[in-house]
C-alpha positions as CSV (number, residue, x, y, z in Angstrom):
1,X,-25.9,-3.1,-34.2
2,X,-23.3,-0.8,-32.6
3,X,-22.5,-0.9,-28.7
4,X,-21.0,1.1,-26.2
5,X,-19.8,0.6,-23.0
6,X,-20.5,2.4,-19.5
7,X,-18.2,2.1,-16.6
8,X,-20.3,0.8,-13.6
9,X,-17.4,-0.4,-11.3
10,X,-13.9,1.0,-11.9
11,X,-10.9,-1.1,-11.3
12,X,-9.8,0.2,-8.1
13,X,-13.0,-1.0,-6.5
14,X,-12.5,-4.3,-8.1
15,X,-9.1,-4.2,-6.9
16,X,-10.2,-3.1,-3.3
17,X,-13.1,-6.0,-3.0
18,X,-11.0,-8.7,-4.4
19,X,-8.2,-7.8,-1.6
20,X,-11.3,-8.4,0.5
21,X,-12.5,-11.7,-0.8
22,X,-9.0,-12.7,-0.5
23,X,-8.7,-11.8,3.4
24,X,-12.2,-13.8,3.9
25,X,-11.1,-16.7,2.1
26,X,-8.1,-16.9,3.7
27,X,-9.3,-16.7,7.4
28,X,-12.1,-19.8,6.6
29,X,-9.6,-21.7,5.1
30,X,-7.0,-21.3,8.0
31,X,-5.1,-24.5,8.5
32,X,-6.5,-26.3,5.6
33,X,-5.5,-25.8,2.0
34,X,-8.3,-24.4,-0.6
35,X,-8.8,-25.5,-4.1
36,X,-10.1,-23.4,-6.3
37,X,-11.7,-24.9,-9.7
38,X,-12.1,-21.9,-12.6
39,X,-15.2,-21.4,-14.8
40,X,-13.4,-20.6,-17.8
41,X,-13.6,-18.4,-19.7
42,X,-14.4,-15.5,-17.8
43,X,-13.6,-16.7,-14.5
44,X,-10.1,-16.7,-15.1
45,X,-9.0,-13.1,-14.7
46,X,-10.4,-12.9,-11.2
47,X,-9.5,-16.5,-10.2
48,X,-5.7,-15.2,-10.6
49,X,-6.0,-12.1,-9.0
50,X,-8.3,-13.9,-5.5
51,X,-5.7,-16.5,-5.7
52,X,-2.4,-14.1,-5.3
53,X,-4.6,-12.3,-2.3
54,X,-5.4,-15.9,-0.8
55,X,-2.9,-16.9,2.5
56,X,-3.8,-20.7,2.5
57,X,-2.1,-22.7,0.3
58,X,-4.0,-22.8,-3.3
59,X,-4.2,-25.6,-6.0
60,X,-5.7,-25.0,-8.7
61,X,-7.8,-26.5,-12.0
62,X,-10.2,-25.1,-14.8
63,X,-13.3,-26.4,-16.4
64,X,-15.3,-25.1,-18.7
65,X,-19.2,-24.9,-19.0
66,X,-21.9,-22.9,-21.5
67,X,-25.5,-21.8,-21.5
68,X,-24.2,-18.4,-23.5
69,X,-22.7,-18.6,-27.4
70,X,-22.5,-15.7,-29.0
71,X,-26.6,-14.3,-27.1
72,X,-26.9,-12.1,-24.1
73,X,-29.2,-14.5,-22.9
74,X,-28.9,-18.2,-21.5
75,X,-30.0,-20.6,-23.7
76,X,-30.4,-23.0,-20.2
77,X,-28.7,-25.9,-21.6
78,X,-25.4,-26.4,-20.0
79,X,-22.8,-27.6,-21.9
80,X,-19.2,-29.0,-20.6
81,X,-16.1,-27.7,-23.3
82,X,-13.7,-28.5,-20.8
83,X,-13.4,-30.9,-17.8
84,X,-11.0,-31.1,-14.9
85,X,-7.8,-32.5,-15.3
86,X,-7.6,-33.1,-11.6
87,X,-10.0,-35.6,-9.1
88,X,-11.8,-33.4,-6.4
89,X,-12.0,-36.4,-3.6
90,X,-11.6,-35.4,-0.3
91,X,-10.2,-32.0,-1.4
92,X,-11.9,-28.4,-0.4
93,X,-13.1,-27.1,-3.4
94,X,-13.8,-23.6,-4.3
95,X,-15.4,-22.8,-7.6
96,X,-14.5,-19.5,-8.6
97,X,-17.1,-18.1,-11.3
98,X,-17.4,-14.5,-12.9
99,X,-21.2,-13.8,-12.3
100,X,-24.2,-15.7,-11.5
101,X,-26.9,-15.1,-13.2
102,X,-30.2,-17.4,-13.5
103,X,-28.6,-19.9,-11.7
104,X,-28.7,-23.2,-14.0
105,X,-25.0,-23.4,-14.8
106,X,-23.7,-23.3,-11.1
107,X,-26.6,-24.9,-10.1
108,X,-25.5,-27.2,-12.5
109,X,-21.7,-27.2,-11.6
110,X,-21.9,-27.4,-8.0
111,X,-24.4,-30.6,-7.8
112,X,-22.1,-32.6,-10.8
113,X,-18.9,-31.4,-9.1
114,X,-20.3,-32.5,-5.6
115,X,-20.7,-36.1,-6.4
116,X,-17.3,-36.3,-7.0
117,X,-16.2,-36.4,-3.2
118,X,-15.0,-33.3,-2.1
119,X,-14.6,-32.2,1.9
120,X,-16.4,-29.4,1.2
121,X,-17.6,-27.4,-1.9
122,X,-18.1,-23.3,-1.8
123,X,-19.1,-21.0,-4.5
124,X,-17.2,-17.2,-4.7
125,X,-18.0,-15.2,-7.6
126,X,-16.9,-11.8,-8.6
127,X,-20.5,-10.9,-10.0
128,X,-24.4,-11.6,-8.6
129,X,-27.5,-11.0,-10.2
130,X,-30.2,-12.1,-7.8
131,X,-33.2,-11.0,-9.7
132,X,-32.1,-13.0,-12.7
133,X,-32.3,-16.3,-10.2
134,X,-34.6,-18.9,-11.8
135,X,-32.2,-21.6,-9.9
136,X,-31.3,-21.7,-6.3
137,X,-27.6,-21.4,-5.6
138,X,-25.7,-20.6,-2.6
139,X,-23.5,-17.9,-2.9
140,X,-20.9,-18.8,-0.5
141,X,-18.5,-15.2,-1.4
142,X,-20.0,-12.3,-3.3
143,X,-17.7,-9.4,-4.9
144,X,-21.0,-7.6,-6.1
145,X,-24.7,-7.8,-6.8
146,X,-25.3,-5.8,-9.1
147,X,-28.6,-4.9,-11.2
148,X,-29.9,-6.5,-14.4
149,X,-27.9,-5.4,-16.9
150,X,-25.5,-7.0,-19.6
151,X,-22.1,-6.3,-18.0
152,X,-18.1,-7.0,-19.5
153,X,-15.3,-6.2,-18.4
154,X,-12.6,-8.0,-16.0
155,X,-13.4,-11.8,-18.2
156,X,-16.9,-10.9,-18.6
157,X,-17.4,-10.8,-22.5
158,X,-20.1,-10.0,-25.2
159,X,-19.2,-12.7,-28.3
160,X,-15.8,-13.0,-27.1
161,X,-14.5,-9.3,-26.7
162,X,-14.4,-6.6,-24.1
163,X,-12.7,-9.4,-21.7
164,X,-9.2,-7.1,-21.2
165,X,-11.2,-4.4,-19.6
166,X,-10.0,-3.7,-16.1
167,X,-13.2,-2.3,-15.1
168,X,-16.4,-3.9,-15.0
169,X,-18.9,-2.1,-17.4
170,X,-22.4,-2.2,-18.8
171,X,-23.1,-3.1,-22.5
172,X,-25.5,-0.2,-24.3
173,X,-26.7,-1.3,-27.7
174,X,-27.0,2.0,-29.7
């Protein structure tokens, strides 16, 4: 099956809402210092570019977690590839995720990550899609919300490509 790919946010909107994210971040974190835990594997091209717009100072650490493969679809078994490397106890964490959609992984993420002790834990992702929520979770910082569709682009991947995009863009199977 062949695929295409449609632009739905162009990089310098992106660029422009990240810059925001960044400013908002950095005012609720005045005076404290923020650290922000990265969903790999999409998670890390917009985790680097929020962290050089964040003020506060910034630590940082990467897990990864996975409901996907190689299917559009969440399988809703989450599975942890990668744990963190540092302890979260009494530290303010920020996970910083590509795109939420049903729910169960940050659901997840946030509940196994909060017995750990943190001061505080907040969610920011790049990417929402609300009516794919089966899960509850609190979307502490919001880039988008976008509609239901299979989107790539800026981390976001279909079977491991279209990652490098610097746009965000919509999957069409031909």
């Amino acid at each position: 099956m062949a695929e295409s790919v449609r632009v739905l946010l162009k990089e310098e909107e992106v660029d422009k809402r990240i810059q925001e994210l960044g400013e908002q971040i950095s005012r609720d974190y005045q005076g404290k210092s923020v650290h922000l835990v990265c969903v790999l594997k999409g998670g890390v091209f917009f985790m680097c570019e929020l962290a050089k717009r964040i003020t506060v100072p910034v630590t940082m650490d990467f897990m990864s977690a996975s409901s996907y493969g190689s299917s559009t679809k969440s399988s809703g078994v989450v599975k942890i590839v990668k744990d963190l490397d540092e302890p979260l106890k009494d530290r303010d964490v920020l996970i910083v995720e590509d795109i939420v959609d049903s729910g169960r992984t940050l659901s997840y993420l946030i509940k196994m990550l909060g017995d750990r002790g943190p001061a505080s834990i907040k969610l920011c992702t790049l990417l929402d899609k609300p009516e794919r929520r089966v899960t509850d979770v609190k979307v502490d910082y919001t880039g988008f919300e976008i509609p239901d569709e299979f989107v790539v682009g800026y981390g976001l991947d279909y079977d491991q490509r279209y990652r490098n995009l610097p746009y965000i863009g919509v999957v069409e199977f031909n």
